[in-house]
N, C-alpha and C positions, 0 to 999 in steps of 0.2 A: 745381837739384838739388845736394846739399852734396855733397862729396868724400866723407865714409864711408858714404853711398849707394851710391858704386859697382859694391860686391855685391852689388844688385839683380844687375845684369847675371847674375851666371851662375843666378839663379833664374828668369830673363829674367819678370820683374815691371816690363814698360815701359808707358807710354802706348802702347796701339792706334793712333794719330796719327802714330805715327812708321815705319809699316811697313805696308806690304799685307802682305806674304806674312808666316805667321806664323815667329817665330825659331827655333820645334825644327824645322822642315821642312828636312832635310839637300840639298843640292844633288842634283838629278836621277842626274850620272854616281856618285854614290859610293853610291849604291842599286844593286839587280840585281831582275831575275824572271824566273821560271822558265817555259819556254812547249813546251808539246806541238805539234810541227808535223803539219799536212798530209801526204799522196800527194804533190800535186803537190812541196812541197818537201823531202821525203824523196826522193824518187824509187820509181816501181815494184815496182823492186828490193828493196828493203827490205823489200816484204812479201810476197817470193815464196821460199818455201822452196826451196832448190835441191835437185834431184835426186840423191840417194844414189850411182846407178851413172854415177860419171863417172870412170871409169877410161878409160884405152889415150886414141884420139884426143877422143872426146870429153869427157875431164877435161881435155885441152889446149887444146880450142875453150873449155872452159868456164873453165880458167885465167887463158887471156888476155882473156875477155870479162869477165871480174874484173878484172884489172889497168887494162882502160880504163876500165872502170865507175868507178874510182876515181879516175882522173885527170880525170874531168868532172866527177864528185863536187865534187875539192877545186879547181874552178876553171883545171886545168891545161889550156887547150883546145888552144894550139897543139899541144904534143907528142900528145894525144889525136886529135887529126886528123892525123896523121901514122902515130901507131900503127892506127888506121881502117883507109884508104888500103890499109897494108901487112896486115892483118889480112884485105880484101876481097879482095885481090887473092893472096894465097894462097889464101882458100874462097871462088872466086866465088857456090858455092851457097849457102852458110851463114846463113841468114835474120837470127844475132844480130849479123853484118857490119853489116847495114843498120837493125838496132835501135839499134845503139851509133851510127851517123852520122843515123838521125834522129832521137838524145833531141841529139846538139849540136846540130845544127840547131832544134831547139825551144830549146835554152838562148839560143842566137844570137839566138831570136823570128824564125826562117825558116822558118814557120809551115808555107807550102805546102808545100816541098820535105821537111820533115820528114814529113807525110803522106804525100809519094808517096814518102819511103823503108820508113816503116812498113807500107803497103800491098804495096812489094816483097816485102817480108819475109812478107807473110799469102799473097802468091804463091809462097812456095816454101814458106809450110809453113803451110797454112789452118788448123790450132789452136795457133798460137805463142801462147803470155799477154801474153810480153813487148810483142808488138805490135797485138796487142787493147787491153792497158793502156797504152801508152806512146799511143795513138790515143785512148781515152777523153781521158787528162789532155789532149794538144793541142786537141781539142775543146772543153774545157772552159774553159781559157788564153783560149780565142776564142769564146768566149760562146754556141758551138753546142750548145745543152744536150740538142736530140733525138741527132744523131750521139753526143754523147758520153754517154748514157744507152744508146744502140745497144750500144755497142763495149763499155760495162760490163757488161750484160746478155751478149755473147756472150764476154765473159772468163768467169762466169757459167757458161755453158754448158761455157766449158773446160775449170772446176776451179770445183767451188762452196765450194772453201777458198781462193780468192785474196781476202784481204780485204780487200786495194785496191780491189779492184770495189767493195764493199758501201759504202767510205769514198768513192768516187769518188759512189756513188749517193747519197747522205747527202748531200755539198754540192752537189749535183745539185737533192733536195730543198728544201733550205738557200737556195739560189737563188731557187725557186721558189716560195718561201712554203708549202709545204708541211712544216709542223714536225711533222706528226702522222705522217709517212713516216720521221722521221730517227730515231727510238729503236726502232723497226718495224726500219729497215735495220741500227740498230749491233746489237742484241741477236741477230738472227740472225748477222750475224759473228761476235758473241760464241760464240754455239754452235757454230758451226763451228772458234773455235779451242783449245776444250774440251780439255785435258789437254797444252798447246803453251803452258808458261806467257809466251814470250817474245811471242807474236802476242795471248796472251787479254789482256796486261798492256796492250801496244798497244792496243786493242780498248774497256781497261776505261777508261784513259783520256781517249778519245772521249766514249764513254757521260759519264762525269764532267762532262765539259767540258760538255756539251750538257746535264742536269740544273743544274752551276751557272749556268748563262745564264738554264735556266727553274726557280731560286730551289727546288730538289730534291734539297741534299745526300745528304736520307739513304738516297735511292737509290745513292750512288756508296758510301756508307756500307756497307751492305746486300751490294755486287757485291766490294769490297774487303775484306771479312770473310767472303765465299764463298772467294773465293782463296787469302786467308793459310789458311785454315783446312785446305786442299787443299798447301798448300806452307809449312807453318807455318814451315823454315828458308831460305826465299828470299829474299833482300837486295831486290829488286825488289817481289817480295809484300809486304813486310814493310812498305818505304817506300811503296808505291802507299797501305797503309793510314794509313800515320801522315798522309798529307796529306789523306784523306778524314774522318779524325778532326779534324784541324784546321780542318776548311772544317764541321767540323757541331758547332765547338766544346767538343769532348771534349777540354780539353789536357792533365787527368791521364793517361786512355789514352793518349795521341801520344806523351808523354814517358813512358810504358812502353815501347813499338812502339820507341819511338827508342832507347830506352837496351839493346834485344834486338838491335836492329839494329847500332849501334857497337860493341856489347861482341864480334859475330860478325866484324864485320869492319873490321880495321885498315889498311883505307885509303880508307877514307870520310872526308873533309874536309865535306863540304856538308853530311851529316844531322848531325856534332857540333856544324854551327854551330848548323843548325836547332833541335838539342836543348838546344843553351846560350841560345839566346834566347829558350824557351819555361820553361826552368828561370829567367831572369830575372825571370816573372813571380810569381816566390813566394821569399819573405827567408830566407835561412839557407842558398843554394848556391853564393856567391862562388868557394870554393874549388872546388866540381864544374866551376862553367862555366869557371874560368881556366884548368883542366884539360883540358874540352873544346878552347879555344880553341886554347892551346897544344899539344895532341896533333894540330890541325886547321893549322897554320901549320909542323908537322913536318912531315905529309904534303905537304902544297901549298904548300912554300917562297917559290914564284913568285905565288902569289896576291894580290894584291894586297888585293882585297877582304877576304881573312882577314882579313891584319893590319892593316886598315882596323877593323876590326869590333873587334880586339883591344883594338884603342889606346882606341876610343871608351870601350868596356866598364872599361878600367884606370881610363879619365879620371871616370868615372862614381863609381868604388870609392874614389877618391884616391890612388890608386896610380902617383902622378904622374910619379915619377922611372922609373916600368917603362915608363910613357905613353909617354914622353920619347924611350924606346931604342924601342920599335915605331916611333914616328913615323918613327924616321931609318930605320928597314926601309921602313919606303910609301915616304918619300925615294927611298932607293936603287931600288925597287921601280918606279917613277913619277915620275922626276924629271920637272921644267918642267910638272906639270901642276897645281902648287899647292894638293894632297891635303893632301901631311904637311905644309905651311904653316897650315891650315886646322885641323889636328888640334892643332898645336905651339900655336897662338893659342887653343883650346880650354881648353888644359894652361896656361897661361899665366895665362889668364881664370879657373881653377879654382884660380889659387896668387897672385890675387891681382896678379900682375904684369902691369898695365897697360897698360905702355908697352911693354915683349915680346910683349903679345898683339896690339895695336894694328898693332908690325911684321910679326908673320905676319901678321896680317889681309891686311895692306895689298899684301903680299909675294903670297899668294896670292892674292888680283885684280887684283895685277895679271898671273899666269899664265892665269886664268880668271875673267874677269868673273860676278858674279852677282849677284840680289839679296839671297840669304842673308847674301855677305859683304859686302855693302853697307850693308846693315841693321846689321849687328855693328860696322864702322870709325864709322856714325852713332852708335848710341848709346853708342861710348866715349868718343866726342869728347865728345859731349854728357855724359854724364856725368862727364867731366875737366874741364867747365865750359869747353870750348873752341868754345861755337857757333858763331867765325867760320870756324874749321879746317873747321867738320861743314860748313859753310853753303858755303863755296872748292870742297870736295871734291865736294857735290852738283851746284853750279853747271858748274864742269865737265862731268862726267856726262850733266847736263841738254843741254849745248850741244855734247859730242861726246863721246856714250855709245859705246863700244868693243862692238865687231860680236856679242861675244858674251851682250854685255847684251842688246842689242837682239833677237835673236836669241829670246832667251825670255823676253823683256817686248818688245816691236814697240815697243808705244806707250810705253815708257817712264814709264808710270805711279806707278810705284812711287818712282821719283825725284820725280816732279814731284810725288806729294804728300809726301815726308818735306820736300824743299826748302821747299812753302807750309807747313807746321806750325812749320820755323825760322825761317821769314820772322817768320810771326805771334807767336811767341815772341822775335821780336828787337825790334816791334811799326814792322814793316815793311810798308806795304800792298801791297805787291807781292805778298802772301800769296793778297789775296782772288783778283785775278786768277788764279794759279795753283791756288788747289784748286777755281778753276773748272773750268780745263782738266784737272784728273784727274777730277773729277765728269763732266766729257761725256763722259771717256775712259771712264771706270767707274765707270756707276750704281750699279749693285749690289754693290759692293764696300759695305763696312760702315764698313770705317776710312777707307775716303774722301770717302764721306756723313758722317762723323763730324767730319772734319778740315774739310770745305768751311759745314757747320752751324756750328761752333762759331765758326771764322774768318767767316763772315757776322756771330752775332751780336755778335761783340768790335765788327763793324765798323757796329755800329746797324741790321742789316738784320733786325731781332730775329725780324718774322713770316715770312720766308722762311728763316731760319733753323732756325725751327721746324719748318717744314714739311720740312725735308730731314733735320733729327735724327730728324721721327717715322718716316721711312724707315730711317734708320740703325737705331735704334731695333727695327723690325719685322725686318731682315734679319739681327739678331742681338740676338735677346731674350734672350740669358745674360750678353750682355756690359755689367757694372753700368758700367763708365766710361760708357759711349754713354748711360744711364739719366741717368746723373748730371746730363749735359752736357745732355740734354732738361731737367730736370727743373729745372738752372740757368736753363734759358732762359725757358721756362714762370714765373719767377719775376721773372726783368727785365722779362717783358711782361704783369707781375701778376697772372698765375692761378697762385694761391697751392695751388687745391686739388686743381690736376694736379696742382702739383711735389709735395705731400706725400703724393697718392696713387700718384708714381712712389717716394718716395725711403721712405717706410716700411718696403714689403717687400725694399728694397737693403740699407738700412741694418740690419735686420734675420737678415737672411740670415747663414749661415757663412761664406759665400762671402767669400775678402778682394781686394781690387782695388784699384789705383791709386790712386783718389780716395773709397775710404769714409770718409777722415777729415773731407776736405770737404764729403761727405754729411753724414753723420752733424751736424757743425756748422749746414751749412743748414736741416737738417732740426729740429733745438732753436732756431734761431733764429726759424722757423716758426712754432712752437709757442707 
């Protein structure tokens, strides 16, 4: 590869050969998503409205059963056992004494004894919620699905707006294979929390979850456009809809919903991102989204992920020197974790500088091993014309891959076949042995069927060669290199009228790829 090739790289126009994982796939930590939890990990509480008249003593029973509730909440268990303790022993009758010591004792996984506290508690007050539902969930935890379908059912009985019951019954359902009970149980929750927009939102999102699982957006579509329509200025409303427009692919709408929803409220960071990278999919809103961004990294200073997203979107525009100054924000933001090393070698790789980008590369794995930046230190070596560097660096790798590699490639795969593809490019047989072993590691990988095919037939094994490209070949039939490398092959071992019935409709094609020029050649020479 000549030196002013090297601007392939940031069109990343490489050989498949040199990479399992593909090179836009951003490292796992520098992603997010977004997750609606459970009863159980919410807690009870969450979705029991509290009682209006808690005045005199019992707003004070009900203040401090607040304050511990939150210190289990946020993991604080010593002092929480402590405040218990002192909270029972002022109201020995007080049934939420012994609610609040047996949701710790469930968090401890002191499974039994959180039962016989919760049962206390239905001993001094046979329709307590909290202890009917804190008794469902334990049951549940412990895979006692009749008990904990009992104790949901006489929450139930206690308040037929407790819609933790109906949520607890649902994965109750869910459990038991019973999928035809779970929209049965949400939608009547739903109707119970009718004009309660904080429990219906709760509620809607359930329903959602469980239509996208069974592939029925526009139901969530349908229940999210009842809502806004009922609370047309709710921040909640408004967002519940834009993401159900987005899941049924309506992006004009969402970027309506969205741009009602930021313009209403100025301190929302998460939906301007959302709105800016929805407005990225159509040319002419550079300035809206860097607006967005920027109004979303005032809000959320400490975010890292903003100005993660910022920098990316700068480096994308050429905006490289703005790049530049985010980066050293994620920096400061994240230091030793090899983010803004990884962004700065982006910015680097986008201006053309090389050897700057090569050092953050290298900078940031070594903070954080990956294959993403593995793949990136390999093909700048390689494309510096430095093979022994690329070949030193893998070899390494290979023989003491760093825990975090390992970690999210086990087998190591991904090294072992970019190492056999420089092996075979340095015309090393140690190749062939090696994209053995990524072949046994991973059949069905493409690029490693790819890399192990072509390396056989360099190495005379032509008809077994064949045989593992027409696999390559089938596990990724868009990708014309792998066509090509058959269609080569197919030709060393003289069936002329595969290769020009592979390489016609390649060479033909819009599509451009690594080796159509090679095609294209073998293909007239065919002829």
């Amino acid at each position: 590869m000549k030196i002013k090739k090297i601007a392939l790289i940031t069109s990343i126009i490489f050989s498949s050969n040199l990479a399992v994982a593909a090179i836009s796939e951003v490292p796992s930590d520098l992603q997010s998503t977004t997750e609606f939890t459970s009863p159980l990990s919410e807690g009870a509480d969450d979705f029991i409205e509290p009682e209006f008249s808690t005045s005199g003593q019992a707003g004070l029973i009900e203040g401090t059963y607040n304050n511990i509730f939150k210190l289990l909440k946020t993991g604080q268990l010593e002092e929480a056992a402590k405040q218990i303790q002192v909270f029972k022993t002022q109201n020995p009758t007080e049934p939420d004494a012994y609610n609040l010591q047996a949701l710790l004792k469930s968090i401890q996984k002191s499974y039994t004894s959180s039962i016989q506290d919760y049962q206390h508690a239905l001993k001094l007050d046979s329709k307590n919620l909290r202890a009917t539902l804190g008794l469902t969930a334990v049951y549940l935890q412990t895979e006692q699905l009749t008990k904990a379908k009992e104790y949901a059912n006489a929450s139930i009985s206690i308040d037929d707006k407790a819609i933790a019951a109906y949520f607890f019954l649902a994965e109750i359902a869910a459990k038991q294979g019973r999928n035809q009970d779970i929209e049965s149980l949400l939608l009547t929750a739903q109707g119970k929390t009718h004009g309660h927009i904080k429990y219906e939102l709760m509620t809607a999102n359930k329903l959602s979850e469980f239509y996208v699982d069974h592939k029925q957006p526009e139901k969530s579509l349908k229940l999210a456009q009842d809502i806004a329509k009922r609370y047309p200025y709710h921040s909640s409303a408004l967002a519940f809809l834009a993401k159900t427009q987005i899941l049924n692919h309506q992006t004009s709408n969402a970027i309506s919903t969205l741009e009602d929803l930021v313009s209403n409220d100025n301190n929302d960071s998460f939906h301007r991102l959302l709105l800016a990278g929805l407005l990225a999919k159509y040319p002419g809103n550079d300035q809206k989204i860097l607006q967005l961004m920027q109004e979303a990294s005032v809000i959320s200073p400490n975010n890292s992920e903003i100005q993660i997203k910022k920098t990316v979107y700068l480096t994308r525009q050429k905006k490289l020197s703005a790049a530049l100054d985010s980066a050293k924000t994620v920096r400061q933001l994240t230091p030793n974790s090899g983010k803004a090393e990884l962004l700065e070698g982006d910015i680097y790789l986008a201006e053309k500088k090389f050897d700057l980008a090569l050092a953050a590369y290298q900078t940031s794995y070594n903070h954080s091993a990956n294959t993403y930046t593995l793949n990136l230190i390999t093909q700048i070596l390689v494309a510096q014309k430095k093979p022994q560097s690329a070949i030193n660096f893998l070899e390494q790798q290979y023989k003491n891959p760093p825990q975090s590699l390992k970690t999210e490639n086990p087998n190591n795969v991904v090294v072992i076949n970019n190492l056999a593809w420089l092996y075979h490019l340095q015309n090393d047989p140690r190749s062939v042995s090696l994209a053995a072993e990524a072949y046994k590691v991973a059949p069905q990988s493409a690029a490693v069927a790819d890399s192990y095919g072509v390396i056989l037939v360099a190495h005379d094994s032509i008809s077994k060669g064949i045989k593992v490209l027409k696999k390559a070949s089938k596990l990724a039939p868009s990708n014309y290199d792998v066509s090509y490398h058959l269609a080569n092959a197919y030709v060393l071992n003289g069936q002329h009228k595969q290769a020009i019935a592979i390489l016609k409709p390649i060479v033909n094609s819009n599509q451009n790829f690594a080796e159509k020029a090679a095609a294209t050649s073998l293909l007239n020479k065919l002829k």
